[in-house]
C-alpha positions in Angstrom: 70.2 126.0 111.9 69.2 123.8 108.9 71.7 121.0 108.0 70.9 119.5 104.9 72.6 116.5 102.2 73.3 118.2 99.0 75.4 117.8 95.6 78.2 120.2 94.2 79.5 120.6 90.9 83.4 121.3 90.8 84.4 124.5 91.0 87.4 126.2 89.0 89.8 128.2 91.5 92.9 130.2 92.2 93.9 129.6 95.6 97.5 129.6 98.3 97.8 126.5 100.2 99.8 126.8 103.2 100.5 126.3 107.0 99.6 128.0 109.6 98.5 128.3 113.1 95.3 129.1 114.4 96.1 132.2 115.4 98.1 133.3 112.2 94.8 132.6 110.2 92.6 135.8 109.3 96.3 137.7 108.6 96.7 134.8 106.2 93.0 135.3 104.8 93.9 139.0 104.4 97.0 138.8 102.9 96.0 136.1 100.1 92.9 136.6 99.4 93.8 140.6 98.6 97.1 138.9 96.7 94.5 136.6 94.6 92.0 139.6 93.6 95.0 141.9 92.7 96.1 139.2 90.6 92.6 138.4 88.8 91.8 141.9 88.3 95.7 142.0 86.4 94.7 139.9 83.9 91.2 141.3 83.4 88.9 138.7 85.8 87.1 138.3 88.5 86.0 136.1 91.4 82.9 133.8 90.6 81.6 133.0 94.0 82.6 134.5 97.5 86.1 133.2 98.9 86.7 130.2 100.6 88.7 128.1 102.5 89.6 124.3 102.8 90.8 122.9 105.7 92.9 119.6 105.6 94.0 119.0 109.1 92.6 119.6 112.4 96.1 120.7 114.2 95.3 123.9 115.2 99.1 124.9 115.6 99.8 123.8 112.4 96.9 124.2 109.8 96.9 122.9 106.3 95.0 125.2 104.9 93.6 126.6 101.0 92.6 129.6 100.8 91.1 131.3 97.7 88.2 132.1 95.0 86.0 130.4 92.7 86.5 131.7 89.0 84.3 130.8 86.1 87.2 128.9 84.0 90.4 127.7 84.4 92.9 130.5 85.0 96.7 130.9 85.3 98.0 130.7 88.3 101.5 133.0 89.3 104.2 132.2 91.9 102.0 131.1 95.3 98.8 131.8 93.4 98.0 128.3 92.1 95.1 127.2 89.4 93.2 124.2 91.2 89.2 123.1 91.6 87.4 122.6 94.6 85.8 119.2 93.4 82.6 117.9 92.7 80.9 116.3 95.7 78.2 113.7 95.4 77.2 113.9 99.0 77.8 116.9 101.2 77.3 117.8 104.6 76.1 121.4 104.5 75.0 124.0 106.9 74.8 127.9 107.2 76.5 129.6 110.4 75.2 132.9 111.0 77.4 135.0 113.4 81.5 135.8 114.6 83.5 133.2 113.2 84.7 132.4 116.2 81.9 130.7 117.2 81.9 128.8 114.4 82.6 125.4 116.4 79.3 125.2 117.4 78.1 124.9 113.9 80.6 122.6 113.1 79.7 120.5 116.7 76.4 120.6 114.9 77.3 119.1 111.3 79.7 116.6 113.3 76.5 114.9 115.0 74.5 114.8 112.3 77.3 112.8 110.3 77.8 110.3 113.1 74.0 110.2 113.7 73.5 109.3 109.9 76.2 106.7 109.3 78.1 108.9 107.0 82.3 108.9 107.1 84.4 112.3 106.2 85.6 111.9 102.4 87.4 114.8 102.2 88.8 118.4 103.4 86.1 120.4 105.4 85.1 123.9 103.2 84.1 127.3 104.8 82.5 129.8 102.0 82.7 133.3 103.6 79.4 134.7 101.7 80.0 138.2 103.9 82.4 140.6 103.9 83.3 141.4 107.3 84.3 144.4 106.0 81.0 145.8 105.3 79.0 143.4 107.7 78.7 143.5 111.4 80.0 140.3 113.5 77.0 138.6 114.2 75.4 138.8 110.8 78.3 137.1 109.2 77.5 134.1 106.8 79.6 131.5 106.5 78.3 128.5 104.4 80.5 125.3 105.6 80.2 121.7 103.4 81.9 118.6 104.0 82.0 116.0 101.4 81.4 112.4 103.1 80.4 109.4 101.8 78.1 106.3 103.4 79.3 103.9 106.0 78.1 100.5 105.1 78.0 98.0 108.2 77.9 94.4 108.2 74.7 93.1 109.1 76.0 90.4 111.4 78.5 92.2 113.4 78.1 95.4 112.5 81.6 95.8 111.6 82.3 98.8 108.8 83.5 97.8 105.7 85.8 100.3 104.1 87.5 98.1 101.9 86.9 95.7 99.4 88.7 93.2 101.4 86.0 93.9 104.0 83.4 92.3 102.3 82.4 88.6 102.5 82.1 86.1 99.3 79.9 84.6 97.5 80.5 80.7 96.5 81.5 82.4 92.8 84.0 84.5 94.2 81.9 87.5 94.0 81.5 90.2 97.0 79.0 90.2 99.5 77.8 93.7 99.7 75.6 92.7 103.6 78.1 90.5 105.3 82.3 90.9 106.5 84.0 88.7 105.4 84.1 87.6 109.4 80.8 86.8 109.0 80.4 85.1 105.9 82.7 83.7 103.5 82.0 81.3 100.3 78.3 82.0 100.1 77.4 80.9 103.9 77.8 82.7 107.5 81.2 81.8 109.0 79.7 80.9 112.5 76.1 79.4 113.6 75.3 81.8 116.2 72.6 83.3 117.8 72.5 86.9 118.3 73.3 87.0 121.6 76.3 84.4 121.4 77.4 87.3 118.4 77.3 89.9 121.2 79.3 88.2 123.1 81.8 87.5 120.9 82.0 90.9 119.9 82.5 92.2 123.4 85.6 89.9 123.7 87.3 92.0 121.2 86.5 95.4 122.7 90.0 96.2 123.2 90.9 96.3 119.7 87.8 99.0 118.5 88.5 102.3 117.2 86.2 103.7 119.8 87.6 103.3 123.1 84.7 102.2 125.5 83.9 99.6 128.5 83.2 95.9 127.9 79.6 96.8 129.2 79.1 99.8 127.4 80.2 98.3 124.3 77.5 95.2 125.1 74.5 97.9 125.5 75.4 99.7 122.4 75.3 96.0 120.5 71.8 95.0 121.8 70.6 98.0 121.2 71.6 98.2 117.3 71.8 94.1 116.6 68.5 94.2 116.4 68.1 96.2 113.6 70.9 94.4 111.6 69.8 92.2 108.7 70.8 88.6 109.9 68.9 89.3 113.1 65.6 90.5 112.0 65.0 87.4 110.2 65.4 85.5 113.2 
């Protein structure tokens, strides 16, 4: 399967958003997605792309959940039917899953690793464009087109620390931000700490307990020699 980075220009839709579980979901697809194209061909219009769905949580029990079309302007919505847009991405996560939906995990598993193995975070809900009608198309020749918008984790280059907020950043001597550094690191135009690499390291490790990622003390220490390396500060030693 080809995963790829690409653009997307927003999209005009009329869509349901709702809960449901799991298991509820293709009656829901059924249901609302024949409620959306009764209603567009009512007023004389038509879908502009194939349906689609956006997924904002991952609770599989209790799914929040859009479901709906593209149209080629902005329409009236009616009762449950709302007007909305899926919206323009600038970076997007995109692959094409070819076979039963229900193995479209793997796909996903697949997308998943190539944002974590690219530095990119999740920016938004995660879209599936059903491009086949399972009507007329046997299981494994579905196409399901998924994109999820993300945007690029920037690291410090002295602790490798992501920055996600403009607080994150370190300071120049003017006040201005430090796009390279945290504001651990380097504050007022110079590095907070005279350290060697290795003494960074094992500072570092000493705060293990308080990562995201919960991993040893030693794993954490392989994982940090084997990146720090590669982090500004350090190749100019």
């Amino acid at each position: 399967m080809k995963i790829e980075l690409t653009q997307q220009a927003e999209q005009f839709t009329l869509h349901v958003r709702l809960k449901t579980s799991v298991a509820g979901l293709n009656e829901a697809f059924d249901k609302n997605f024949a409620l959306i194209e009764s209603y567009l061909s009512e007023i004389g219009e038509q879908p502009a792309a194939a349906p689609y769905a956006a997924y904002y949580n991952h609770d599989m029990q209790n799914l929040d959940v859009e479901m709906g079309f593209p149209v080629a302007k902005a329409l009236p919505g009616r009762d449950e039917i709302k007007a909305g847009v899926i919206p323009a991405f600038e970076q997007a996560v995109c692959g094409i899953h070819k076979g039963s939906y229900n193995s479209l995990d793997e796909t996903y598993g697949q997308i998943y690793q190539y944002i974590a193995d690219n530095n990119f975070e999740i920016a938004g809900a995660h879209y599936d464009f059903y491009i086949s009608n399972p009507d007329n198309t046997s299981e494994n020749e579905l196409i399901t087109r998924i994109a999820i918008p993300v945007k690029q984790m920037i690291f410090c280059q002295s602790c490798g620390m992501p920055m996600q907020k403009d607080e994150d950043f370190g300071t120049e001597q003017d006040g201005g931000k430090n796009r390279d550094y945290c504001i651990y690191c380097y504050k007022d135009g110079a590095f907070t700490a005279d350290l060697t690499m290795d003494e960074m390291i094992d500072f570092c490790a000493g705060n293990v307990d308080d990562w995201d990622v919960k991993i040893t003390k030693e794993e954490a220490v392989a994982m940090m020699r084997e990146n720090f390396p590669k982090l500004k500060r350090w190749q100019t030693v």
